[in-house]
N, C-alpha and C positions, 0 to 999 in steps of 0.2 A: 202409372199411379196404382196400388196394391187396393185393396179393395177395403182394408183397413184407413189406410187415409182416406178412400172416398166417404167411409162410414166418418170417420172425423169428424170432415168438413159438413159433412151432413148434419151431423151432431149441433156442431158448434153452430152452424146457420142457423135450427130452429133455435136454438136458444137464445141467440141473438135478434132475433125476428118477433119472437114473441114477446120476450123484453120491452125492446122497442116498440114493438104495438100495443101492449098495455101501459105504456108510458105515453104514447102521444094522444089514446083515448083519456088517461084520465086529465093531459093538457088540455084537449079539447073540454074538457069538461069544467077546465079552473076557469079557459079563458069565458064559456056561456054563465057559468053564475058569476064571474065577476061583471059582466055586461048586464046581466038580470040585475043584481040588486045594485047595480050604482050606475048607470048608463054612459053617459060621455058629460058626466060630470067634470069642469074644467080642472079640478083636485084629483079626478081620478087621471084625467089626462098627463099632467103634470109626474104625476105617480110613473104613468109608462113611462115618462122620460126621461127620468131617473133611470128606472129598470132596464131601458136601453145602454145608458153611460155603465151600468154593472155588467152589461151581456158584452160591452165594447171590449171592458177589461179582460172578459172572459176567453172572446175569439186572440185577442193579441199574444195572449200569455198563455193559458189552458189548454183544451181540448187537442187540437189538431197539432198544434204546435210543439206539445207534451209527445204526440202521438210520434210526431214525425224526427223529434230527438231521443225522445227516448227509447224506442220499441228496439231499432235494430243497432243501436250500441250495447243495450244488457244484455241482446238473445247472444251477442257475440262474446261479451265475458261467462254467459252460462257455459259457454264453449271449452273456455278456461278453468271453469272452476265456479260453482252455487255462490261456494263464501263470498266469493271476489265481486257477483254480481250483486247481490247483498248488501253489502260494505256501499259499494257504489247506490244503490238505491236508498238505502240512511242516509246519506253523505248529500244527497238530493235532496231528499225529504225535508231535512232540517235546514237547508241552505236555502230553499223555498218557502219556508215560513219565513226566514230572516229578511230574505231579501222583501217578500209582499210586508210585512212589517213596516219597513224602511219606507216602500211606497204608499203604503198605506197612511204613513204619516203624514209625509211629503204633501199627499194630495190633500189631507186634511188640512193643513195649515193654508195651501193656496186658497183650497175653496172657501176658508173660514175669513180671510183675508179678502178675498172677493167681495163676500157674500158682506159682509158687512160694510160696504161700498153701495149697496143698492137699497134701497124704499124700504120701509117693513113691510108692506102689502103687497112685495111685487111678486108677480106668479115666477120670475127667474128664482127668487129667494126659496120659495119654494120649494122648486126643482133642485137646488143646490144642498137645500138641507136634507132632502129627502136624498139625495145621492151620498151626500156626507154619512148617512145612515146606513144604507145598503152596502161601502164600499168595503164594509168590516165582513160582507160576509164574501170578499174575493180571497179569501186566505182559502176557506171551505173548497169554493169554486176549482180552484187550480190544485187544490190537495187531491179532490176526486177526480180532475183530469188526470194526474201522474198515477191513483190508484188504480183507475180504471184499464189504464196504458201499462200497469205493474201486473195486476190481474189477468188480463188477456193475453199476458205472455207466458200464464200460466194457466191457458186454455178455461180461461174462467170467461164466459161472454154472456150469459143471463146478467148476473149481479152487477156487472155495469150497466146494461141496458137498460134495466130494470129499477135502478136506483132512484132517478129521477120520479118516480113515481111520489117517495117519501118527500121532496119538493113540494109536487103539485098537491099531494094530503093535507100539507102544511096552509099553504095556500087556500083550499078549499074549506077547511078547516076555521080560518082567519074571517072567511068574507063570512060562512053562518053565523058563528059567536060575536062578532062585532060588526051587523049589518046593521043592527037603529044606530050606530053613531052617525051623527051628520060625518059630512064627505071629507072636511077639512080633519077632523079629530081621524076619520080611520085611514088616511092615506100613512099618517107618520107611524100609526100600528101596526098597517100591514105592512112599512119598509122593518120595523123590527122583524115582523114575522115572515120577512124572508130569508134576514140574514139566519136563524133558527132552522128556518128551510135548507137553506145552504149548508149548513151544517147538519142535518139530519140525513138529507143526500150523500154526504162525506160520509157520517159515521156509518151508513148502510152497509159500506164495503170498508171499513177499520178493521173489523174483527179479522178477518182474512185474510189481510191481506198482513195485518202484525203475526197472526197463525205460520203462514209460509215464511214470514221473512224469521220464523223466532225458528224454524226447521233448521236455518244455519247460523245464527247470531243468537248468542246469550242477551239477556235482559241488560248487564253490564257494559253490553259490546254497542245494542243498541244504542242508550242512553251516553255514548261516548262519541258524537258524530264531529267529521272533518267538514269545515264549512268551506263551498267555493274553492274546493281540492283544482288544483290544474287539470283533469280528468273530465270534470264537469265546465271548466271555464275554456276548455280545446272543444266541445262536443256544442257549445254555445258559439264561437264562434265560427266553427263550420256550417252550423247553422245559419246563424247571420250572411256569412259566406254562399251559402248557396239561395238562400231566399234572394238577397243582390243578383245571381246569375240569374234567375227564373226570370226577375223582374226586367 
């Protein structure tokens, strides 16, 4: 290993380290004032349980899953050629909003259909509605998995680490300004204001990551994406494929 890569990886580690540590301090900071000013009120409860059904979506689809298809099929067309890898990463991008779109509906119509099967007062109706809310902002979610996983392949690892911060601002932000609502009124604001969240986390790292991809795509070229290319629906299925082996 040359002493330049070692300096690299050195690089890239703090910046990833420190990222991530200014990121889980200012967590730790959402989750103590949200316990401070609303405690284990049954509304606020309900709230987490929602927020859980949005983190669910989040590990199936997002983060690791983004990580572990996406990373080393582009590094392998950068190999080929910038445009090509490019091309391919638009061609995802927008086939990825389409498809959460799709599911996004889907789940709205079941849970609306549920949901109107049950009590007016029942704390499930609750939870359901308050998920129905949150689930708009899984488009956000999975966009900043695939940027963060676009990024890091271009040795960018503060700005995804780091991102999640503008989340938890949001969030902390939410519980001061709307802390005298009684509990019932601010669960269904602060589900608004995390889909907000989710998308301010996203747009942290947009600029960026549209910057490099515009180094080899015109505005034209962008804005002309192939949805669900066989390229992307071979690299899903190997995926599928190998998650089956692991299991």
């Amino acid at each position: 290993m040359s002493i330049d890569t070692s300096n690299s990886i050195t690089k890239s580690f703090k910046s990833f380290f420190f990222g991530t540590f200014f990121s889980r301090i200012s967590g730790l900071l959402r989750d103590v004032l949200t316990a401070f000013f609303f405690g284990a009120s049954p509304h606020i409860a309900a709230f987490m349980v929602s927020y859980r059904f949005a983190n669910l979506f989040r590990r199936l689809i997002g983060e690791a899953s983004f990580q572990a298809g996406f990373v080393p099929h582009y590094e392998n067309l950068r190999l080929e050629g910038s445009k090509k890898a490019a091309f391919f990463y638009r061609d995802l991008f927008f086939s990825v909003v389409v498809f959460l779109a799709v599911l996004i509906t889907i789940s709205q119509i079941a849970l609306f259909t549920f949901s109107s099967s049950l009590a007016d007062f029942s704390s499930n109706k609750e939870i359901i509605s308050l998920t129905q809310i949150m689930l708009f902002g899984l488009i956000f979610i999975c966009l900043y998995a695939l940027n963060s996983s676009f990024l890091q392949c271009h040795r960018s690892y503060f700005l995804p680490s780091i991102a999640p911060i503008a989340f938890n601002l949001t969030w902390i932000f939410s519980c001061i300004a709307f802390r005298n609502l009684i509990d019932e009124k601010f669960v269904y604001v602060l589900a608004i204001a995390i889909v907000f969240a989710f998308f301010f986390q996203y747009f942290a790292m947009a600029f960026s990551s549209f910057k490099i991809i515009s180094k080899d795509l015109k505005i034209s070229e962008i804005l002309k994406p192939k949805l669900f290319t066989a390229d992307i629906k071979k690299r899903s299925e190997e995926r599928r494929v190998g998650k089956e082996c692991r299991s």
